[in-house]
ZAMARGU-4260 file (C-alpha; in steps of 0.2 Angstrom, whole numbers, plus 5000, padded with zeros to 4 digits):
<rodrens>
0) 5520/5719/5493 | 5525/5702/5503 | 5523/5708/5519 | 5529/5690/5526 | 5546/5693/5518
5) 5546/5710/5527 | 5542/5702/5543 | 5556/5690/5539 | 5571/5703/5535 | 5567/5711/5552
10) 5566/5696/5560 | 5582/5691/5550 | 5590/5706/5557 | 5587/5704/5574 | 5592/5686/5576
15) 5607/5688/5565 | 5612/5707/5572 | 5615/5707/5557 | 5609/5720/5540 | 5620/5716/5526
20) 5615/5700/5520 | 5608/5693/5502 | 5592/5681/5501 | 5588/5670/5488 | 5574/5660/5484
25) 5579/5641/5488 | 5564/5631/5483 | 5546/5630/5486 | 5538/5613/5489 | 5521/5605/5491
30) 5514/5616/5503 | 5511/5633/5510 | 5532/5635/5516 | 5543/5641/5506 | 5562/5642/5508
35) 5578/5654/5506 | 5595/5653/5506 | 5604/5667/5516 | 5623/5672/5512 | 5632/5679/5526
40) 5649/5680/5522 | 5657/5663/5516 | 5643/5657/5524 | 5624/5649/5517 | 5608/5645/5529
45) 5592/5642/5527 | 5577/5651/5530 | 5561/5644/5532 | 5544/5654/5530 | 5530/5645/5536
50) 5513/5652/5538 | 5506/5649/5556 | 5488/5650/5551 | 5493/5636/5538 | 5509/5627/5544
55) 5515/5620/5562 | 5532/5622/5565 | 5531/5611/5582 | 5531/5594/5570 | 5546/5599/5559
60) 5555/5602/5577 | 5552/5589/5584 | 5557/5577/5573 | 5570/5586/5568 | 5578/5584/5585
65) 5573/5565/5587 | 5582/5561/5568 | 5595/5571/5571 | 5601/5563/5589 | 5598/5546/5578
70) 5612/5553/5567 | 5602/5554/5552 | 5609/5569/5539 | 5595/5583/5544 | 5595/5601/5547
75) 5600/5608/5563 | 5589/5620/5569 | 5599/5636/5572 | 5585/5648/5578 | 5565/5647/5577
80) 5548/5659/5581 | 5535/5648/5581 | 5524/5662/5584 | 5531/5670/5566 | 5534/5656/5560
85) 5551/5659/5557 | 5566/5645/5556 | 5584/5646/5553 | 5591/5630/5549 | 5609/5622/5543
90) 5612/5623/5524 | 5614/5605/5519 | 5618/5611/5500 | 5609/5614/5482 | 5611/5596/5476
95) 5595/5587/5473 | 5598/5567/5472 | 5585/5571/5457 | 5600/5581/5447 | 5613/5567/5450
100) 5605/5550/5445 | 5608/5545/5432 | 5614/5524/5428 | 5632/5527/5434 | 5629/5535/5448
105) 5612/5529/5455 | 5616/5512/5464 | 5630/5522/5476 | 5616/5536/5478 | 5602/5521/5480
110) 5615/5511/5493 | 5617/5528/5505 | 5598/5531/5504 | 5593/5514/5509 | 5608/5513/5523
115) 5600/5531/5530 | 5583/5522/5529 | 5589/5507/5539 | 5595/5521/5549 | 5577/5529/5552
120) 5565/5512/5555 | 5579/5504/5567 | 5577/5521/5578 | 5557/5516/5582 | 5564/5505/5594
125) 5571/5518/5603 | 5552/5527/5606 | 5538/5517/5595 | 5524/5530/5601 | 5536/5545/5596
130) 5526/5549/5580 | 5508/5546/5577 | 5500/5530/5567 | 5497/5530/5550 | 5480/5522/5552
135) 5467/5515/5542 | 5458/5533/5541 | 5473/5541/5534 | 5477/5528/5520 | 5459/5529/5513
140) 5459/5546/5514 | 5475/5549/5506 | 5466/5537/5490 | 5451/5544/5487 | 5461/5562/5482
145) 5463/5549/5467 | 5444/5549/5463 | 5439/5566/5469 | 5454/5577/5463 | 5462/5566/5446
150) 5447/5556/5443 | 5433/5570/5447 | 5442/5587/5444 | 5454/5584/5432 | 5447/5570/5420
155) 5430/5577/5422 | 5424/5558/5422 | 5407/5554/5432 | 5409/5537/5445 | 5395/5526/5444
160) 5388/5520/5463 | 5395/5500/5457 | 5411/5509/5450 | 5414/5519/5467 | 5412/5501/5475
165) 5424/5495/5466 | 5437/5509/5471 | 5430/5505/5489 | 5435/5488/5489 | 5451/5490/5480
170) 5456/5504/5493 | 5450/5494/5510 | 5461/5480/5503 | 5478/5492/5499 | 5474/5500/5517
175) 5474/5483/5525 | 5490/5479/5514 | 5500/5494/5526 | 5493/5488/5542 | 5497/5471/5539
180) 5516/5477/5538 | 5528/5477/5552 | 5526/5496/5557 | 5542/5508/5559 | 5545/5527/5558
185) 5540/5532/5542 | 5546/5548/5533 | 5533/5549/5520 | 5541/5555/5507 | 5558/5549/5505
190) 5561/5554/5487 | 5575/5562/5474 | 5568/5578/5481 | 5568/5578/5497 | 5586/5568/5497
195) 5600/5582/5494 | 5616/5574/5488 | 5630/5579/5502 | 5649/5576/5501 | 5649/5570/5520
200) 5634/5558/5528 | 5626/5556/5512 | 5610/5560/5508 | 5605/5577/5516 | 5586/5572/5523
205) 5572/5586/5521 | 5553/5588/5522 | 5551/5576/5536 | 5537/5585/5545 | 5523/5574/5541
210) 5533/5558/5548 | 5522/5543/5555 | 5524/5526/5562 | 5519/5514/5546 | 5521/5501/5535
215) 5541/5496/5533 | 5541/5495/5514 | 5534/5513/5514 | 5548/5524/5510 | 5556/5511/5501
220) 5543/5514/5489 | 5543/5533/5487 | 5564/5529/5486 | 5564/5516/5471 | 5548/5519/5461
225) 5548/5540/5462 | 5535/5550/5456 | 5549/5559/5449 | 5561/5546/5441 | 5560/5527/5436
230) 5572/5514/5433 | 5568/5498/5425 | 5556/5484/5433 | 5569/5470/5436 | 5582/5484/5444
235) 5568/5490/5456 | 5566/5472/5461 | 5586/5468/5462 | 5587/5485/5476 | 5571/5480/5484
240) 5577/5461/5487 | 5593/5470/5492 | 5586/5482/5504 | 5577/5465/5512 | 5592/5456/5517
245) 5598/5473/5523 | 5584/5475/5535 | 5586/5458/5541 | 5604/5460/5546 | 5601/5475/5554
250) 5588/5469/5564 | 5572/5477/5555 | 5557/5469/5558 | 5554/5462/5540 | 5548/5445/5537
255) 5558/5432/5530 | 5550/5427/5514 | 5560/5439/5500 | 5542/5435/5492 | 5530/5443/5504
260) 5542/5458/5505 | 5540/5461/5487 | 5519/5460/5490 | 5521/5472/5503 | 5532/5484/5493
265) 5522/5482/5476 | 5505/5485/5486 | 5509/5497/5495 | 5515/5505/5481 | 5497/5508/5473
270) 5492/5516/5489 | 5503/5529/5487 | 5503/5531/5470 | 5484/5534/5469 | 5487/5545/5482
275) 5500/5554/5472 | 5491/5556/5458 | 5477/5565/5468 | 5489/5574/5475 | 5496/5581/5459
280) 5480/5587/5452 | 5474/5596/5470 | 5491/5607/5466 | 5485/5610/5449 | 5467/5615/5452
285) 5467/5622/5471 | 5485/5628/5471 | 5487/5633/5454 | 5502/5622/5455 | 5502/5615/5434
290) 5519/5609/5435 | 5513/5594/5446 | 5502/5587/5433 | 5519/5583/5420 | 5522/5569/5434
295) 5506/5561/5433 | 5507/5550/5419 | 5524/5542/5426 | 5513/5539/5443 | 5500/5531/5433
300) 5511/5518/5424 | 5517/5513/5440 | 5500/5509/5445 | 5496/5498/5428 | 5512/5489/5431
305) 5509/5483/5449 | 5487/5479/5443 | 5492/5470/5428 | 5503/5457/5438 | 5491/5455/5454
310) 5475/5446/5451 | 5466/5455/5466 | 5468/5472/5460 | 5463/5468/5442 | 5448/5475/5445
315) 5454/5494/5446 | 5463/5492/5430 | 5446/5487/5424 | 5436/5501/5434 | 5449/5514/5424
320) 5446/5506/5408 | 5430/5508/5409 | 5432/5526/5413 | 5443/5530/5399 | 5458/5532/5411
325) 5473/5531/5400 | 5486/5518/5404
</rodrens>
């Protein structure tokens, strides 16, 4: 029996005042919530179910609130228990940006995406100590799921003490790559399934909980090289040069080499592409989450691609060679 979704349906009932109502599973994502879509009528919300013991619902409020004053496309927050850890939220529709692109459609998708994002980093200014930094600490942490979870768990690969240097180095030097960046509110995972596609105030923004104040070509990253979709090399460079002048007019502060940008983007692309990867494969082996590991290989190309072109971090390409890590 899910006594959760028991607990939910009363609580449902009494927030509502309601007992005729239908609810569907809506998605799951990378976490211990999950999500429903309630029918009532002609109308739709979401329901989200998020484990107290496991999930904080104070986060997801919070910043909800903030980005939504800023008049970014969020969910509005109908009706909450944090003690439950209940929500009812604003149904911003079925349509995942990842289920529209496509090569006629994904330069408009791309253009409202990044005029949302300019949106988002523009709004630090208005309270740079709003969310917490993404420090040093973090970024390493995040990269060494890469060796413990992919490299470790799933490849089943020993690491040598001069091979973990290696990794070491090449992750103090990717961590120093964020902090080096002008540092703005950071969704953290600004992708084609977190994006829902909306007929007004396009894109719909979700799963924004873990939001930090970090590197500016951060979500620009998880928009243009996805874990779950790629576009060719020389486009991603066109949208990222793009997104650059973008941010300069709009009084985002970026630097003014279109060059530098590019190293910022490309580097700190690695960072969370290595954490990605580890990501994938905790899901498969803690979670029991196997989907994720279909995305791994599309994550590690991006990874060769960015190595292969900047001498400094030839030396993990090297290290993963040398470990039998496929390209």
């Amino acid at each position: 029996m899910d006594i959760r979704l028991e607990k939910l349906h009363r609580w449902l009932e009494q927030v509502l005042d309601v007992s005729e109502y239908e609810l569907k599973p809506a998605s799951a994502d990378a976490s211990f919530r999950r999500y429903f879509r309630l029918f009532l009528g002609p109308q739709t919300l979401i329901v989200m179910d998020a484990p107290p013991d496991r999930e904080s619902l104070i986060s997801f409020t919070d910043i909800a609130k903030k980005f939504f004053d800023l008049g970014l496309n969020v969910p509005e927050i109908i009706d909450l228990d944090h003690e439950q850890g209940f929500m009812l939220l604003s149904d911003l529709g079925g349509t995942l940006y990842l289920d529209r692109l496509n090569t006629q459609t994904v330069d408009r998708l791309y253009g409202d995406a990044m005029g949302a994002l300019v949106v988002l980093q523009a709004g630090t200014q208005s309270s740079p100590d709003f969310l917490p930094d993404y420090n040093k600490k973090l970024l390493i942490q995040e990269m060494r799921l890469f060796t413990d979870w992919y490299l470790a768990r799933e490849l089943g690969v020993a690491i040598s003490g001069k091979q973990q240097q290696v990794f070491d180095r090449i992750f103090e030097k990717l961590a120093q790559n964020a902090l080096a960046q002008p540092q703005v509110w950071v969704h953290r995972d600004y992708h084609s399934r977190n994006l829902m596609v909306t007929n007004k105030h396009n894109p719909g923004i979700l799963d924004f909980q873990d939001a930090v104040r970090g590197a500016v070509t951060y979500d620009l990253v998880s928009l243009l090289r996805d874990c779950y979709v790629s576009w060719p090399r020389e486009q991603v460079l066109d949208w990222v040069e793009g997104y650059h002048q973008l941010a300069q007019e709009s009084g985002i502060p970026v630097c003014d080499s279109a060059e530098q940008f590019q190293a910022w983007f490309d580097r700190m692309g690695v960072q969370r592409h290595l954490k990605a990867v580890g990501i994938f494969s905790r899901l498969c082996h803690r979670d029991g989450k196997i989907a994720y590991l279909n995305d791994i290989p599309r994550t590690m190309k991006y990874i060769w691609q960015v190595c292969e072109h900047d001498r400094e971090l030839a030396q993990l390409i090297a290290v993963l060679t040398e470990l039998g890590v496929a390209k």
